[in-house]
C-alpha positions, 0 to 999 in steps of 0.5 A, spaced: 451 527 490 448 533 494 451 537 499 449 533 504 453 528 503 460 532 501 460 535 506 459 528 510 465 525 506 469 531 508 467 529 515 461 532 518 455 528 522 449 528 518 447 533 524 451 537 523 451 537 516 444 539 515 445 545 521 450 548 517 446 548 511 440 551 514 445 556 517 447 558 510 440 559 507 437 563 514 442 567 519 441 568 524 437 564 528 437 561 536 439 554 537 430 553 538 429 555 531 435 551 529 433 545 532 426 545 529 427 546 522 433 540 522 429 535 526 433 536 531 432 534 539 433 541 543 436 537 548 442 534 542 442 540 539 446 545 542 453 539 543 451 539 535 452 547 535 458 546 540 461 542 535 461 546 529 463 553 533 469 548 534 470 547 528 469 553 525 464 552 521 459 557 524 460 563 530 455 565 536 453 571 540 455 571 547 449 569 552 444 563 553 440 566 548 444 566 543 444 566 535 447 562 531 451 564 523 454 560 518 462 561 517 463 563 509 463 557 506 470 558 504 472 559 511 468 553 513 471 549 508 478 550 510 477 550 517 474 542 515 480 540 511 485 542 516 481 538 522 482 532 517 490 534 516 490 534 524 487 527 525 491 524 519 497 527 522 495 524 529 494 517 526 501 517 522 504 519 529 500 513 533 503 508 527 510 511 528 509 509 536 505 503 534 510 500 529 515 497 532 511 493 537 507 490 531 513 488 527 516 484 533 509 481 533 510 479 526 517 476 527 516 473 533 509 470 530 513 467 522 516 461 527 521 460 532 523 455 528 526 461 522 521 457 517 513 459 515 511 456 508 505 460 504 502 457 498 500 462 492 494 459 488 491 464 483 497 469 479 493 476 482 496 473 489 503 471 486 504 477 484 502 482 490 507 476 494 513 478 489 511 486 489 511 485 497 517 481 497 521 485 493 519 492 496 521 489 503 527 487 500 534 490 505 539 487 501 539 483 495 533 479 490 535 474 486 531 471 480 532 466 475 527 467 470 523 462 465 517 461 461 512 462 462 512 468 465 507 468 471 508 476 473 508 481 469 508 489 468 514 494 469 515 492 475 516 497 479 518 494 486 523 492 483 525 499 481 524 502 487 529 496 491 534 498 486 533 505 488 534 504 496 542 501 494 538 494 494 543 489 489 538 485 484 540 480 480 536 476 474 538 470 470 534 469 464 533 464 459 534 465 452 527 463 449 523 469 455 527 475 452 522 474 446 516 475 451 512 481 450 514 484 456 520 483 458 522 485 450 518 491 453 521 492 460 528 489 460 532 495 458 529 500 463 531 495 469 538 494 467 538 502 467 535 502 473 541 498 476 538 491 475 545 486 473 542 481 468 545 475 464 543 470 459 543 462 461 546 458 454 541 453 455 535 452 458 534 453 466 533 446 470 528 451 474 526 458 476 526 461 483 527 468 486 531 469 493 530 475 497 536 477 502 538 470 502 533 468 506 525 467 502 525 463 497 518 463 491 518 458 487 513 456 482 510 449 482 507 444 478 501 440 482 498 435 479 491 435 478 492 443 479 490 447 473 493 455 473 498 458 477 501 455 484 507 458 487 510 457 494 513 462 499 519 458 504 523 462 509 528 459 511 535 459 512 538 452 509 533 452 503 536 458 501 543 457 502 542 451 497 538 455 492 544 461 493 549 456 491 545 453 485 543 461 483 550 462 483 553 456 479 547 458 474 550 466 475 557 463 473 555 459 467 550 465 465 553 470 459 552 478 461 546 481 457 547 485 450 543 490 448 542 495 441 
C-alpha cells in the first residue's frame, strides 16, 4: 500500500493526502503552486490548506500570499491520531446518550405480549445467539446439556457471566463428558464458578434457560438436515422448563473431577 492511501486510512481526503505529500517533498510554496502540481482547483485549494493547518499537519506564513510547509512527520502523524482519538471519543459519547432510547425501543419492539420466537437454521447462527444470550445475561443461565453437542469452543461467554456474579448452572449427560470439547473445557468453567452435575441416566431433552426468562432449545424438524434451534421469550414457558431443569438438578449427581 502507498503513502497515499495510509495516510487516508488514518483519516485525510485524497486532497489532502497529496498536498501533504507534496509539501513534504518542496517547502515552502503559495497556495497557486500548490494547487497546480496536485491537480487541484485554486478556488478549492485553500479550504483543503485550512483543513490541514487545523489539523496540524502543515503551518502558513501570515498574509494573502502566504507559503505553506509540512509539519515534521512525526508531529503530523501524532497530530492525525489525536484527531480520531477525539471523533472516537465523541462517538462513545453520542452512544452513551443515544443508548437508553434505543434499548427501550428494543424492549418495547420484542412484543407487548412478553413473547418473541426466533428460529436459528445453521449452527454459526446458533452459536452467536447462545454467545449473545449468555453475555446479556443479569442473573442465572441454566443449560441441560446432550449429544450431539451443537456449540462448541471455550466458551468464553459464559466465563465472563460468571464473572459479572452471574450464577450458571449446567446438567450434562454421562455419554457428553466424553466429547472432546467438553473433556477439554469442563474444568476450566467449573473453576470459573460454573455448578455442574451429571444426570444418571439419559437426558429426556436439553435447553438452556436465561434469567428465567429466554429459552433455546434445539429441534428436530422433519425433513430439515442440520441444526435448527428456537429462541422463545416468555415467562410461562420458562416457568415450566425452570421446574423440569430443577426436577432433573435434583435427580442429578455433582460432578467429580481428578
Amino acid at each position: 500500500m502507498d503513502t497515499e492511501s495510509l495516510l487516508e486510512q488514518l483519516g485525510l481526503s485524497k486532497t489532502e493526502a497529496k498536498v501533504y505529500l507534496c509539501l513534504l517533498g518542496e517547502a515552502p510554496l503559495p497556495a497557486a503552486t500548490i494547487a497546480d502540481r496536485t491537480g487541484t482547483s485554486r478556488s478549492s485549494v485553500y479550504l483543503v490548506l485550512r483543513s490541514l493547518v487545523d489539523s496540524g499537519l502543515i503551518d502558513a506564513g501570515a498574509g494573502y500570499s502566504s507559503r505553506y510547509h509540512a509539519a515534521p512527520p512525526d508531529r503530523a502523524l501524532a497530530a492525525l491520531l489525536e484527531r480520531e482519538q477525539q471523533e472516537l471519543e465523541n462517538r462513545r459519547q453520542q452512544v452513551e446518550q443515544v443508548l437508553p432510547d434505543l434499548s427501550k425501543l428494543f424492549e418495547q419492539s420484542t412484543g407487548a405480549d412478553g413473547e418473541l420466537v426466533e428460529i436459528l437454521r445453521t449452527p454459526s447462527l446458533v452459536g452467536q445467539r447462545f454467545d449473545r444470550l449468555q453475555s446479556e445475561a443479569r442473573e442465572s443461565i441454566d443449560v441441560v446439556v446432550r449429544g450431539p453437542l451443537q456449540v462448541g469452543g471455550s466458551n468464553e461467554a459464559e466465563l465472563g457471566a460468571l464473572r459479572r456474579g452471574v450464577r450458571a448452572r449446567a446438567i450434562y449427560d454421562n455419554a457428553i463428558l466424553a466429547d472432546p470439547v467438553v473433556a477439554k473445557n469442563l474444568s476450566s468453567w467449573t473453576s470459573g464458578g460454573e455448578q455442574a452435575r451429571v444426570y444418571p441416566g439419559a437426558l429426556p431433552m436439553k435447553f438452556a434457560l436465561f434469567d428465567a426468562h429466554t429459552v433455546v432449545m434445539p429441534l428436530v424438524a422433519p425433513g430439515v438436515t442440520g441444526v435448527v434451534a428456537i429462541i422463545v421469550r416468555n415467562h410461562e414457558l420458562a416457568a415450566a422448563l425452570e421446574f423440569l431443569f430443577d426436577t432433573l438438578w435434583s435427580a442429578s449427581e455433582p460432578l467429580k473431577q481428578a
